[in-house]
PALOLUM-383501 format. One record per atom (N, C-alpha, C): residue number from 0; residue in three letters; atom name; x, y, z. Coordinates in steps of 0.2 Angstrom, whole numbers, plus 5000, padded with zeros to 4 digits. Atoms other than C-alpha are relative to their C-alpha. Layout:
NUM;ala;CA;X;Y;Z
...
//
This chain:
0;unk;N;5003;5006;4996
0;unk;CA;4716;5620;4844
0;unk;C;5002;5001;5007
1;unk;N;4996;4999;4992
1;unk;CA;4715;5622;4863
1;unk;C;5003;4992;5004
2;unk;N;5000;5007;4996
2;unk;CA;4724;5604;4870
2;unk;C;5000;5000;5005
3;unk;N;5004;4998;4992
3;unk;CA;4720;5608;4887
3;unk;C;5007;4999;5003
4;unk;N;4991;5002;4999
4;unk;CA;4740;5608;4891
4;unk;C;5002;5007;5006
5;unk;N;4997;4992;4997
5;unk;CA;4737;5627;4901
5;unk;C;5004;4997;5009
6;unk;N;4997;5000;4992
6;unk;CA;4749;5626;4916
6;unk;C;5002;4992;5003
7;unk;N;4995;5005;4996
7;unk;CA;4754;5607;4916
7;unk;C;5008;5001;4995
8;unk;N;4990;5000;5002
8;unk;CA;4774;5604;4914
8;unk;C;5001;4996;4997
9;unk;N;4995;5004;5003
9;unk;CA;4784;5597;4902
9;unk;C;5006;5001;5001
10;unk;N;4990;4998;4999
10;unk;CA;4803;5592;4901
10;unk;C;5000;4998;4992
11;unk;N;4997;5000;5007
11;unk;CA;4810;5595;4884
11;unk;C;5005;4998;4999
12;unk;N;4994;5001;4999
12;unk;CA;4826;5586;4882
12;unk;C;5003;5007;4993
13;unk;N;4997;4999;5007
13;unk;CA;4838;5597;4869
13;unk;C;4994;5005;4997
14;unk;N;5003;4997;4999
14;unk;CA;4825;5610;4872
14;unk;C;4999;5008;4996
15;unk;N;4998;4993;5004
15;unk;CA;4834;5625;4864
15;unk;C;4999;5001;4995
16;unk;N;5000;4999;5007
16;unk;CA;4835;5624;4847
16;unk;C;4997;4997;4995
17;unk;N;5002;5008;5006
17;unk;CA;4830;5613;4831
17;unk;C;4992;5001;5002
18;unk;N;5005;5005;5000
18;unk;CA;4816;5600;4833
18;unk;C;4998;5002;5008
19;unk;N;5002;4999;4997
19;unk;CA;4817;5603;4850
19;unk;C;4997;5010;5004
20;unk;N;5002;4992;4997
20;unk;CA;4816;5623;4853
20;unk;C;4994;4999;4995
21;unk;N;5007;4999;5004
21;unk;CA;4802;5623;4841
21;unk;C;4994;4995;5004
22;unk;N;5003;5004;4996
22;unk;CA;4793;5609;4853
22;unk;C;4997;5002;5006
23;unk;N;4999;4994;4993
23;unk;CA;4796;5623;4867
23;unk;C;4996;5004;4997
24;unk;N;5005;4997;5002
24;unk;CA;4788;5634;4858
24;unk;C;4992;4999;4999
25;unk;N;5002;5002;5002
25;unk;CA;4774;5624;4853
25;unk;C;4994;4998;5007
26;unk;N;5003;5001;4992
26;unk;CA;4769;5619;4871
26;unk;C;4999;5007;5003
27;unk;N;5002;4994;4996
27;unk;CA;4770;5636;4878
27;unk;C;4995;5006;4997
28;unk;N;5004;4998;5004
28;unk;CA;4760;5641;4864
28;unk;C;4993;4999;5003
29;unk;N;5006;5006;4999
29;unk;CA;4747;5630;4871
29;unk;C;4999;5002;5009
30;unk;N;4998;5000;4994
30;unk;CA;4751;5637;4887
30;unk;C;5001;4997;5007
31;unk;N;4996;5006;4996
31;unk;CA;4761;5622;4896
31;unk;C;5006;5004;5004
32;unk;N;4994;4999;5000
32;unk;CA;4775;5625;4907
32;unk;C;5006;4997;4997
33;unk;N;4996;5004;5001
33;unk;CA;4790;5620;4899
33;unk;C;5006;5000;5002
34;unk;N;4994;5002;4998
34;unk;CA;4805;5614;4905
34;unk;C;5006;4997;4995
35;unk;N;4995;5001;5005
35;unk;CA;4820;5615;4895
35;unk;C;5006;4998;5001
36;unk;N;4995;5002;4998
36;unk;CA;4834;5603;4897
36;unk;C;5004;4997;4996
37;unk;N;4994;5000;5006
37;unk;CA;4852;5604;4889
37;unk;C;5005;5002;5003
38;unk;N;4994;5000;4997
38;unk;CA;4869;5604;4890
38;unk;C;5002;5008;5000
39;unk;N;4996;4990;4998
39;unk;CA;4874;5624;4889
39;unk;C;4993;5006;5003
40;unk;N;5006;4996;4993
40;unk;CA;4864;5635;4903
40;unk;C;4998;5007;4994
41;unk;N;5000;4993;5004
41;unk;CA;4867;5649;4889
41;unk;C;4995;5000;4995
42;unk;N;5008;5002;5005
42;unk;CA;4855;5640;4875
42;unk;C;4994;4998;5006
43;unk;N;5005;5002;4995
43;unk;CA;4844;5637;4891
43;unk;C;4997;5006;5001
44;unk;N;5002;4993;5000
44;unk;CA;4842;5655;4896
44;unk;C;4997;5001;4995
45;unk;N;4999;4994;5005
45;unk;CA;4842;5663;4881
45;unk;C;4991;4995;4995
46;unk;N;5007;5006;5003
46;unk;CA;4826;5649;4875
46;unk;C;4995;5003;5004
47;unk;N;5006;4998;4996
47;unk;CA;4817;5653;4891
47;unk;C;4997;5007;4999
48;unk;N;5001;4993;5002
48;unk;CA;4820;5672;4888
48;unk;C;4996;5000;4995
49;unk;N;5003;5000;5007
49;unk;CA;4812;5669;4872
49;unk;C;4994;5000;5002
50;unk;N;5008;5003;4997
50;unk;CA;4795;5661;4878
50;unk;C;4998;5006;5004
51;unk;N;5005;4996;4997
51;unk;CA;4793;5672;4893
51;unk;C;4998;5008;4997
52;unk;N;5002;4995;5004
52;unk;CA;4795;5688;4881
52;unk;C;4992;5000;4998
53;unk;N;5007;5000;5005
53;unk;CA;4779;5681;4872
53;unk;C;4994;4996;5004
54;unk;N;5008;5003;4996
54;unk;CA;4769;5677;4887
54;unk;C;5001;4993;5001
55;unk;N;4998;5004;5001
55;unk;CA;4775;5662;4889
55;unk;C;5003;4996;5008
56;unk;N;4998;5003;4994
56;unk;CA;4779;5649;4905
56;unk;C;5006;4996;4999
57;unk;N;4994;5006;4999
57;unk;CA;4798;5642;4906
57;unk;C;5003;5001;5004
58;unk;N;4992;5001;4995
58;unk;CA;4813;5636;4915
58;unk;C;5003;4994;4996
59;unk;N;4996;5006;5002
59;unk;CA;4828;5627;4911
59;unk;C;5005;4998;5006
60;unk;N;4994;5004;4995
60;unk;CA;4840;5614;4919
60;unk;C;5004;4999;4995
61;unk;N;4994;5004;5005
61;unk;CA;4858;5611;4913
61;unk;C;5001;4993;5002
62;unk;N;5001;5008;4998
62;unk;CA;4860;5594;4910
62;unk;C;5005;4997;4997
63;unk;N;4995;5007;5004
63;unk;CA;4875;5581;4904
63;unk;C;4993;4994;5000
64;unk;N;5004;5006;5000
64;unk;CA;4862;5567;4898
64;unk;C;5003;4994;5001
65;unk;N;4999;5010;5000
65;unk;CA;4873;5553;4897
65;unk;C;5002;5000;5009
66;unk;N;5000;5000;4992
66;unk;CA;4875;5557;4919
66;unk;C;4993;4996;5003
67;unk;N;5006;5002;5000
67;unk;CA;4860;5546;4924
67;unk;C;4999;5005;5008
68;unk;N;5002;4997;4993
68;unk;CA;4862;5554;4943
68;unk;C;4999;5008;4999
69;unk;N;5000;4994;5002
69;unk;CA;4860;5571;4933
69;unk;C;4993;5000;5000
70;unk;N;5009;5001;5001
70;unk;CA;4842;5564;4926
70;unk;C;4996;5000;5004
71;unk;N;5003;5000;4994
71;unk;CA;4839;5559;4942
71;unk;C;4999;5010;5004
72;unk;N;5000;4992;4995
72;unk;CA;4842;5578;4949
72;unk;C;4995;5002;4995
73;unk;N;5003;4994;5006
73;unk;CA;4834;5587;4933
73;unk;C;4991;4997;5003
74;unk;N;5005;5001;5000
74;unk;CA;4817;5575;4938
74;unk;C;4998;5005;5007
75;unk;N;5000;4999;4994
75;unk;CA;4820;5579;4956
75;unk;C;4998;5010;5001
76;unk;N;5002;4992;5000
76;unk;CA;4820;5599;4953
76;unk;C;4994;5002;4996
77;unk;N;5006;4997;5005
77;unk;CA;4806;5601;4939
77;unk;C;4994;4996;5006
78;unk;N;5005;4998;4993
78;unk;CA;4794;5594;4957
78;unk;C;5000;5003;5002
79;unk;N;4998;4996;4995
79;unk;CA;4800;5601;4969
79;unk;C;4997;5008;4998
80;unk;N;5001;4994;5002
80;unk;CA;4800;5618;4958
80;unk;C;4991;5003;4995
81;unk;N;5007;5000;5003
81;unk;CA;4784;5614;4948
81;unk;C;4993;4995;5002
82;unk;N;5006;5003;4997
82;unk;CA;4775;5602;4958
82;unk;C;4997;4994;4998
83;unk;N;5001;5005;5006
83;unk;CA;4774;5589;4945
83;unk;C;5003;5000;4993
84;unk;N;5001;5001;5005
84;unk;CA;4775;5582;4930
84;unk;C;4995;4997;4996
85;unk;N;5007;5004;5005
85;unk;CA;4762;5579;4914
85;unk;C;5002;4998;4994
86;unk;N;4998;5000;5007
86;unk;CA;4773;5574;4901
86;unk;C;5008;5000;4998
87;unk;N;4992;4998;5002
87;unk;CA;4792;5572;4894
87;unk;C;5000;4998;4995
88;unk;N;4996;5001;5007
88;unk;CA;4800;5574;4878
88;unk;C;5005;4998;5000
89;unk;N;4993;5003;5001
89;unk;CA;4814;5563;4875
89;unk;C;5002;5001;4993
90;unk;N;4999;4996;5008
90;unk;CA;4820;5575;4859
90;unk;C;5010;4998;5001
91;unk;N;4993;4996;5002
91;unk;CA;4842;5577;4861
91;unk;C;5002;4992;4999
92;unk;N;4994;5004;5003
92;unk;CA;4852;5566;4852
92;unk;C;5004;5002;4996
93;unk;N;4995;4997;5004
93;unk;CA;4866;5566;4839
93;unk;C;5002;4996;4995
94;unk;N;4998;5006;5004
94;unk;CA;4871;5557;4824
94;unk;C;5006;5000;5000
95;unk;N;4991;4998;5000
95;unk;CA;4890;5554;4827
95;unk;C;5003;4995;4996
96;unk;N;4995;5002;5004
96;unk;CA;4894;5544;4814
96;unk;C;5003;4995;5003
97;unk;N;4997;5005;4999
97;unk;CA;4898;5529;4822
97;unk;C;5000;4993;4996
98;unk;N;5003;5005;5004
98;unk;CA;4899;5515;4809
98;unk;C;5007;4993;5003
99;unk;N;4998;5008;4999
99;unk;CA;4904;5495;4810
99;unk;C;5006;4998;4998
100;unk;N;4994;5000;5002
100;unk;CA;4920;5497;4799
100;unk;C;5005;5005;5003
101;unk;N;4996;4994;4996
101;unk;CA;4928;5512;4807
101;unk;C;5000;5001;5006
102;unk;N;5001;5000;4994
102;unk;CA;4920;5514;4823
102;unk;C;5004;4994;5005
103;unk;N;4997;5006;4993
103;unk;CA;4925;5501;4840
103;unk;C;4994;5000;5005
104;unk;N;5007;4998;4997
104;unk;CA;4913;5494;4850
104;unk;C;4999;5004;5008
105;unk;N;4998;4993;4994
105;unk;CA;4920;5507;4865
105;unk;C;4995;5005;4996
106;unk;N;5004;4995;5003
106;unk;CA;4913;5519;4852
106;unk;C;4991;4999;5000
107;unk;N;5007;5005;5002
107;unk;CA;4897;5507;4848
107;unk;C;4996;5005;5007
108;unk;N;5002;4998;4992
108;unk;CA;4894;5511;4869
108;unk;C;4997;5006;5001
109;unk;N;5000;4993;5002
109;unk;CA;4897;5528;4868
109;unk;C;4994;5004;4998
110;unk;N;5007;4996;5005
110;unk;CA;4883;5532;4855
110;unk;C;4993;4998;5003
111;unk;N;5005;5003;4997
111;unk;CA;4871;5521;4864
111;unk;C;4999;5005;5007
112;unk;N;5003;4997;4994
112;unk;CA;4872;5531;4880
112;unk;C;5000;5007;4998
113;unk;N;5002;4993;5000
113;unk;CA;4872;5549;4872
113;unk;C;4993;4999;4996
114;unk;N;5005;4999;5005
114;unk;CA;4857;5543;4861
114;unk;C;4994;4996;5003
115;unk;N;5006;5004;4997
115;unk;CA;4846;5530;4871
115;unk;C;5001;4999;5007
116;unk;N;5001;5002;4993
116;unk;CA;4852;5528;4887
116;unk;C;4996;5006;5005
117;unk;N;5006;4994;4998
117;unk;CA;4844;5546;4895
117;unk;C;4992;4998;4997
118;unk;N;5006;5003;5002
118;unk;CA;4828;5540;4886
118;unk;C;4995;4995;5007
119;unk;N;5004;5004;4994
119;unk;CA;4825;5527;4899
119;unk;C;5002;5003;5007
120;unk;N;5000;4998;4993
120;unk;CA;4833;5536;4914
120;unk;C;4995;5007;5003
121;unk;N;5005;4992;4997
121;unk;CA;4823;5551;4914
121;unk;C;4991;4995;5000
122;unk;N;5006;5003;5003
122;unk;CA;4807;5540;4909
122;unk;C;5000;4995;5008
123;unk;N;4998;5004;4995
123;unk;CA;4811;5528;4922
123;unk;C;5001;5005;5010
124;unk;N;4999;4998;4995
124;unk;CA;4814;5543;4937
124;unk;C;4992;5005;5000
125;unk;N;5007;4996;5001
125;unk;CA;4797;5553;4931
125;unk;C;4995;4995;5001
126;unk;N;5009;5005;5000
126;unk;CA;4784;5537;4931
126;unk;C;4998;5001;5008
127;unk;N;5004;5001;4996
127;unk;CA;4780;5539;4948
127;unk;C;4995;5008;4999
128;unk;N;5002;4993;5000
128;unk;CA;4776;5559;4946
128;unk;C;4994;4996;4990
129;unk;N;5005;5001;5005
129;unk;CA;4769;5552;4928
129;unk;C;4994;4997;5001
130;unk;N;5006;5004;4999
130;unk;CA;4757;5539;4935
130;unk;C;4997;5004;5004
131;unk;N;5006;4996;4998
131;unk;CA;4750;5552;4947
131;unk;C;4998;5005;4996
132;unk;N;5003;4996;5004
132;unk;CA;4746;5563;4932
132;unk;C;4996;4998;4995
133;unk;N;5005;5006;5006
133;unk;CA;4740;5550;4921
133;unk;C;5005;5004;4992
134;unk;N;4996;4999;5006
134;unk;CA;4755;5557;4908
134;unk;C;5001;4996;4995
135;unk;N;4998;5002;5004
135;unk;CA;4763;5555;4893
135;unk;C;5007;5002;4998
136;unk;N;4992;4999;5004
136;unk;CA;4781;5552;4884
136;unk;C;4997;5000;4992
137;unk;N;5000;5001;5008
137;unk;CA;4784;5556;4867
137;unk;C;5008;5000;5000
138;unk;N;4993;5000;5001
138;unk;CA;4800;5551;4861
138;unk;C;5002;5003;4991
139;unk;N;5002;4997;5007
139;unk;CA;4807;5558;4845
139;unk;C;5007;4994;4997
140;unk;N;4996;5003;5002
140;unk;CA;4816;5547;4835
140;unk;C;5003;5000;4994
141;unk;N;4994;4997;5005
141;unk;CA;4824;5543;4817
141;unk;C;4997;4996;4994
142;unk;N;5005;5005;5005
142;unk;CA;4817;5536;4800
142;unk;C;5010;4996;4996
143;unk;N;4997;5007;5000
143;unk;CA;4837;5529;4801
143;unk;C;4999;4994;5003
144;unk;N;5002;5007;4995
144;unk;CA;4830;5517;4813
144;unk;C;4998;4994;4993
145;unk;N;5005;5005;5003
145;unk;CA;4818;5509;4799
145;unk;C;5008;4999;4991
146;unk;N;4995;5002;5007
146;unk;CA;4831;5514;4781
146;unk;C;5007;4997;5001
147;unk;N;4993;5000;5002
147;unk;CA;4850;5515;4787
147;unk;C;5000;5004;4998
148;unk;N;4997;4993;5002
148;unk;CA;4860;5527;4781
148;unk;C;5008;5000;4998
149;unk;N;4991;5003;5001
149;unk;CA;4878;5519;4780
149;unk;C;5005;5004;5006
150;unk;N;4993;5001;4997
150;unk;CA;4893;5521;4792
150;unk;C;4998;5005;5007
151;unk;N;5004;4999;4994
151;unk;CA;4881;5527;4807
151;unk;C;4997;4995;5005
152;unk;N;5000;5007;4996
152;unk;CA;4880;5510;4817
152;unk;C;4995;5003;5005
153;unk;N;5003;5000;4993
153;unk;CA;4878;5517;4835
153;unk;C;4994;5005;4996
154;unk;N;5006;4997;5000
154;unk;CA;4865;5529;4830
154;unk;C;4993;4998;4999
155;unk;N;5006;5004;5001
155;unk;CA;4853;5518;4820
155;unk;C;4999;4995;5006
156;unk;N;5003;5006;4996
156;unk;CA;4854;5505;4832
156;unk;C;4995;5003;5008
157;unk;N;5005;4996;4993
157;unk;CA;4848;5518;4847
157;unk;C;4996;5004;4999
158;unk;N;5008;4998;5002
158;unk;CA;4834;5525;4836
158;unk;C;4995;4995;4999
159;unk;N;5005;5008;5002
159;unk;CA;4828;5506;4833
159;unk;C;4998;4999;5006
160;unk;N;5001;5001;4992
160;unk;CA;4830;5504;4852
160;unk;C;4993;5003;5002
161;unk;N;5006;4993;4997
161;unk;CA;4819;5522;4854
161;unk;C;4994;4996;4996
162;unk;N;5008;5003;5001
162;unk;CA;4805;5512;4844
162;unk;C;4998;4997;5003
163;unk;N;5002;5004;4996
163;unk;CA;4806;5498;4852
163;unk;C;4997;5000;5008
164;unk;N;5000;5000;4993
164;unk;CA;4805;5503;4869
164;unk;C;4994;5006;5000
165;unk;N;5005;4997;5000
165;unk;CA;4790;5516;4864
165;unk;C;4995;4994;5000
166;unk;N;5005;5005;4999
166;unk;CA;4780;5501;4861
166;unk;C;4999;4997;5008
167;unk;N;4998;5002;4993
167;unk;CA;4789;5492;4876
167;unk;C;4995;5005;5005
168;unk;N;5005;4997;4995
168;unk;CA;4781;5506;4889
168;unk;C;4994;5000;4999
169;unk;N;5007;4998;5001
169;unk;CA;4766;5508;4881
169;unk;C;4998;4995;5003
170;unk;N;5005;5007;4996
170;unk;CA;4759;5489;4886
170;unk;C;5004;5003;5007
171;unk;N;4997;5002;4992
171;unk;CA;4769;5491;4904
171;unk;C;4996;5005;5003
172;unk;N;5003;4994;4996
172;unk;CA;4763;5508;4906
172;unk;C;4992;4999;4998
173;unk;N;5009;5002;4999
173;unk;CA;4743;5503;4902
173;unk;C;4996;5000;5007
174;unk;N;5001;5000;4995
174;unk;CA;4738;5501;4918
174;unk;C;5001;5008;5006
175;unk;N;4999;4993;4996
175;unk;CA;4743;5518;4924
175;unk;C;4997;5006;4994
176;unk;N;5006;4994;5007
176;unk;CA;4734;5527;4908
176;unk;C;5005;5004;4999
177;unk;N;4996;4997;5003
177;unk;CA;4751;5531;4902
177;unk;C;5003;5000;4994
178;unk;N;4998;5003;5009
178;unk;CA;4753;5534;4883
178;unk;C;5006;5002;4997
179;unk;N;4993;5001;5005
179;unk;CA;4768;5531;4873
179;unk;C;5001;5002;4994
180;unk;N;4999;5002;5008
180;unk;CA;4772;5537;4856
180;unk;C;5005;5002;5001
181;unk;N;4995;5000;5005
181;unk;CA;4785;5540;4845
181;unk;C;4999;5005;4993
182;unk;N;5003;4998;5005
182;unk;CA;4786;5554;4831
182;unk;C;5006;4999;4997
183;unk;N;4994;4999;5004
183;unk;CA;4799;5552;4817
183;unk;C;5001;5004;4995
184;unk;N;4997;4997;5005
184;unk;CA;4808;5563;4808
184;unk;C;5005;5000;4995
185;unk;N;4994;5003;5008
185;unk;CA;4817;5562;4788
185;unk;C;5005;5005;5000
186;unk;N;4996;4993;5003
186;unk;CA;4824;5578;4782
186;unk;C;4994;5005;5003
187;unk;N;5002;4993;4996
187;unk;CA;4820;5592;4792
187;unk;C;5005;5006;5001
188;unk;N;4996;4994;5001
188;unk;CA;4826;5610;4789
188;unk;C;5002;5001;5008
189;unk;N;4998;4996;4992
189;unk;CA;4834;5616;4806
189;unk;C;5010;5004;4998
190;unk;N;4993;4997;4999
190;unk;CA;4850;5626;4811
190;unk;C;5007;4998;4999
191;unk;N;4995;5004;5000
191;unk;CA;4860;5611;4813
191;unk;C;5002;4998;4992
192;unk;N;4999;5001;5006
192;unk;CA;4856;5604;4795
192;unk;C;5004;5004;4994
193;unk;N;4997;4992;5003
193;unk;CA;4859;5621;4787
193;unk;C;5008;5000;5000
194;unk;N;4992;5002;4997
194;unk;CA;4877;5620;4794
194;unk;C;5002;4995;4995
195;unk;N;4996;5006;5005
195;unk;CA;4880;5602;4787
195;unk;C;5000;5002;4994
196;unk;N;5001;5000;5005
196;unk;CA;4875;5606;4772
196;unk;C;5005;5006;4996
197;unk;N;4999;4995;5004
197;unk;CA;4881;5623;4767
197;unk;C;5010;4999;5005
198;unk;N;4995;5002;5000
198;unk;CA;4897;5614;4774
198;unk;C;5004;4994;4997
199;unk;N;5000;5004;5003
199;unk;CA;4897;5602;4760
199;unk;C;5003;5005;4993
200;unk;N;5000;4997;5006
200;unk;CA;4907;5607;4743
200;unk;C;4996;5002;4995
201;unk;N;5007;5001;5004
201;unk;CA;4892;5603;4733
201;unk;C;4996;5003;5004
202;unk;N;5006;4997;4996
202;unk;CA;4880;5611;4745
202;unk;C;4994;5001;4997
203;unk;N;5006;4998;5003
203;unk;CA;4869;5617;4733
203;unk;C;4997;4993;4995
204;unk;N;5000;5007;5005
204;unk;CA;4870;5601;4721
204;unk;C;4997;4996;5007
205;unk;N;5001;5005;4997
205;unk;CA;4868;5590;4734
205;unk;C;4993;5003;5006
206;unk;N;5006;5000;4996
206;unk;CA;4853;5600;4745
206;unk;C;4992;4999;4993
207;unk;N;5005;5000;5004
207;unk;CA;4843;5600;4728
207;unk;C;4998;4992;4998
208;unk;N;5001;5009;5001
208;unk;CA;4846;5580;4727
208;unk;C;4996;4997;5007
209;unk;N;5004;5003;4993
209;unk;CA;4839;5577;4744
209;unk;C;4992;5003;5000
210;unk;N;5006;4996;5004
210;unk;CA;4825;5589;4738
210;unk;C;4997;4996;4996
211;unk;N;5001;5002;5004
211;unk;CA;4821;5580;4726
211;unk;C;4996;4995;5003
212;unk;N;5004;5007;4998
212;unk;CA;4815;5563;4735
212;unk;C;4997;5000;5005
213;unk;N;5005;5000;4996
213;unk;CA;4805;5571;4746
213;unk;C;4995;4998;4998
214;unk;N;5005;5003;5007
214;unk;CA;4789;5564;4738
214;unk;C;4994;5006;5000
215;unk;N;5005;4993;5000
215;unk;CA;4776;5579;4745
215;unk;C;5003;5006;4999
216;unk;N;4999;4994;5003
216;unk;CA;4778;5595;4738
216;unk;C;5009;5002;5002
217;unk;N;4994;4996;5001
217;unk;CA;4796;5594;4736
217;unk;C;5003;5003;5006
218;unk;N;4996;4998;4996
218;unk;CA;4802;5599;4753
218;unk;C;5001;5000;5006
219;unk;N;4999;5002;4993
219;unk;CA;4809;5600;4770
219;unk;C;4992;4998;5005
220;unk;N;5006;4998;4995
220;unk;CA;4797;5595;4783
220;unk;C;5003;5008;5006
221;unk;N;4998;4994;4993
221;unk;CA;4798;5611;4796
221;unk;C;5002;4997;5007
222;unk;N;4998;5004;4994
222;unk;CA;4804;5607;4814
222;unk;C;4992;5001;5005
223;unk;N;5007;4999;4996
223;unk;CA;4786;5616;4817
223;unk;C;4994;4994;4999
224;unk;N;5002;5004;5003
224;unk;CA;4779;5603;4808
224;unk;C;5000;4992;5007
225;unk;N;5000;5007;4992
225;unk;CA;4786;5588;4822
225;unk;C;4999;5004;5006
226;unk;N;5002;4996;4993
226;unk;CA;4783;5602;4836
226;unk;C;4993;4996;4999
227;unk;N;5006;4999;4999
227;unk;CA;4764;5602;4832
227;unk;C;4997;4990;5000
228;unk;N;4998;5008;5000
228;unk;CA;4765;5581;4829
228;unk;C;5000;4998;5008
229;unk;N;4997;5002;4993
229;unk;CA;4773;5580;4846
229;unk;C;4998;5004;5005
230;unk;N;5004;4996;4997
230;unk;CA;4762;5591;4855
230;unk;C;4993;4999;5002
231;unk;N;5005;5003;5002
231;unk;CA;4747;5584;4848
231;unk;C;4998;4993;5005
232;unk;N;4999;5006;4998
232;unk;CA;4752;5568;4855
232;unk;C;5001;5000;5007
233;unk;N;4997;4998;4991
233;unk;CA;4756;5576;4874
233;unk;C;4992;5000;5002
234;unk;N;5004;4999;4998
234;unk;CA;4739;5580;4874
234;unk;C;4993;4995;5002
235;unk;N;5003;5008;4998
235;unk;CA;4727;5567;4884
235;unk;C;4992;5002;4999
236;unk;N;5008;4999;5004
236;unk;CA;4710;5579;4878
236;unk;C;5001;4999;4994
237;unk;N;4999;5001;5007
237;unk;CA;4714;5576;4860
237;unk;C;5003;4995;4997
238;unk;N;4998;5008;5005
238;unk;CA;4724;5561;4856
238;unk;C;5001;4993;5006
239;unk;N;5001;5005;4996
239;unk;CA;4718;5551;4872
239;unk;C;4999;4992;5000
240;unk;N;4999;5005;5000
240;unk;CA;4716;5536;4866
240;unk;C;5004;4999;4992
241;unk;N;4996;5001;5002
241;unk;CA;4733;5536;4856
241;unk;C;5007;4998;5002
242;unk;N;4994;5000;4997
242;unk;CA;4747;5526;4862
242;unk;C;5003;4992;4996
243;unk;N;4994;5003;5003
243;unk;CA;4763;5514;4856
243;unk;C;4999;5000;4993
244;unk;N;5001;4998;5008
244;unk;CA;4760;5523;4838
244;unk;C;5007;5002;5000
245;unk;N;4993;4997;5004
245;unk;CA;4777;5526;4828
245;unk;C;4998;5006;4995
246;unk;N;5003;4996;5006
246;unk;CA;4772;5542;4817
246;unk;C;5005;5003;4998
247;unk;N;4994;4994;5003
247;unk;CA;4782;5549;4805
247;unk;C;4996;5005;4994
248;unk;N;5001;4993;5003
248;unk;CA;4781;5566;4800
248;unk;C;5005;5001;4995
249;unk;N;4993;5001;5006
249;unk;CA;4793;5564;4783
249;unk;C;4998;5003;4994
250;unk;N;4999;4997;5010
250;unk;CA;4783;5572;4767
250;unk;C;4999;4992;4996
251;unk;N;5000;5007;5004
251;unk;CA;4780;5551;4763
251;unk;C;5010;4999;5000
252;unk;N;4992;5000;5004
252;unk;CA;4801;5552;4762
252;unk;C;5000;4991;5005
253;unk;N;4999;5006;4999
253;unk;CA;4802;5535;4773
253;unk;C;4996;4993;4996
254;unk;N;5004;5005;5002
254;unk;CA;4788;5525;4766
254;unk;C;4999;4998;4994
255;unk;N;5004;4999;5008
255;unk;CA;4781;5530;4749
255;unk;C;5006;4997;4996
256;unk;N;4997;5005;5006
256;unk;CA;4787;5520;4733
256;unk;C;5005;5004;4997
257;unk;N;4995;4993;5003
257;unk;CA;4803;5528;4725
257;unk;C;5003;5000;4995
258;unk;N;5000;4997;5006
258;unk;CA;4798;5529;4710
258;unk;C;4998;5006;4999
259;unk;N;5003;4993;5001
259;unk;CA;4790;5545;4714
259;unk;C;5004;5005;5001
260;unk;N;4997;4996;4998
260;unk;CA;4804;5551;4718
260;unk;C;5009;4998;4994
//
């Protein structure tokens, strides 16, 4: 499908790898420029090296997210260097395990500005450049926002944030024809996961339990799977009139009855 994305920009947060390097892909596929912004210049490179191998249009900026005068620079270079913006993805966060028994609320802080506080600053330094493009934010978010997950506090609370504050712009932003989603993801195969997992005693017992409750065909969603989602949703000739939608890309694992599982 062509979504008419040739040659405008995007900023990728967390760009390289996972959920978000499949998203970079997925855009340059479509041939967007994309901009790829993360904290190590070496997953920055070696990402962009990837795409222009395949014909492909990139650049990246290094970025500390929780620096809000960092956001500010990262917007201020992707015009300057591109001229504009048509679009950002608010993809990098982290689940750090901060829970309500264990954690402090210094920690609670903490989680909040590596997990939502970039979310509004970069969104907040792009809307004049987005208003003149008639753009769009997709945020990516977490189906712990909606279940929980137990002794991860700051994380849920600044994915529940990420929903709300998808709606939040959506009405604010009407007026300038800027649409807002939100796409979620449950269990998704990536590199990170992989790790956890096969860093788990039980690793194989316990990735077949999670398996298990996926409710559609028994398996991980792909990262290409929320790429093509979150792509879909950048595009103002194809999902033009879609905005403060929460989608989740999960296989049914948030929603569906779980007796089927």
């Amino acid at each position: 499908m062509n979504l008419g994305l040739e040659n405008k920009v995007y900023i990728v947060t967390g760009g390289s790898k996972g959920i978000g390097g499949s998203i970079s892909d997925v855009l340059a596929e479509e041939g967007a420029i994309v901009i790829i912004a993360g904290r190590k210049s070496v997953d920055g490179e070696k990402k962009v090296s990837e795409i222009v191998s395949k014909g492909g249009k990139a650049d990246h900026f290094q970025i500390e997210l929780t620096d809000t005068e960092r956001c500010k620079a990262l917007i201020d270079y992707v015009v300057e260097q591109h001229g504009g913006i048509d679009g950002l993805v608010n993809n990098a966060g982290v689940n750090d395990s901060i829970s309500l028994e264990n954690g402090s609320p210094e920690e609670f802080m903490a989680s909040f500005q590596r997990n939502v506080i970039h979310f509004y600053a970069l969104a907040h330094y792009a809307l004049p450049h987005l208003k003149a493009s008639k753009g769009s934010i997709v945020n990516i978010g977490s189906k712990v926002a909606e279940t929980g997950q137990g002794n991860t506090s700051g994380y849920a609370a600044s994915k529940g944030a990420v929903n709300a504050l998808t709606r939040e712009w959506a009405v604010e932003l009407l007026p300038y024809s800027i649409r807002v989603n939100c796409v979620i993801p449950a269990e998704v195969w990536t590199p990170l996961y992989e790790r956890w997992i096969n860093s788990l005693p039980n690793s194989e017992e316990k990735l077949a339990s999670i398996v298990s409750k996926i409710p559609l065909e028994k398996r991980f969603t792909t990262a290409e799977e929320i790429a093509n989602a979150t792509v879909f949703l950048l595009s103002n000739d194809k999902s033009g009139h879609t905005t403060g939608q929460i989608l989740y890309v999960d296989g049914g694992y948030t929603h569906l009855d779980r007796s089927l599982t």
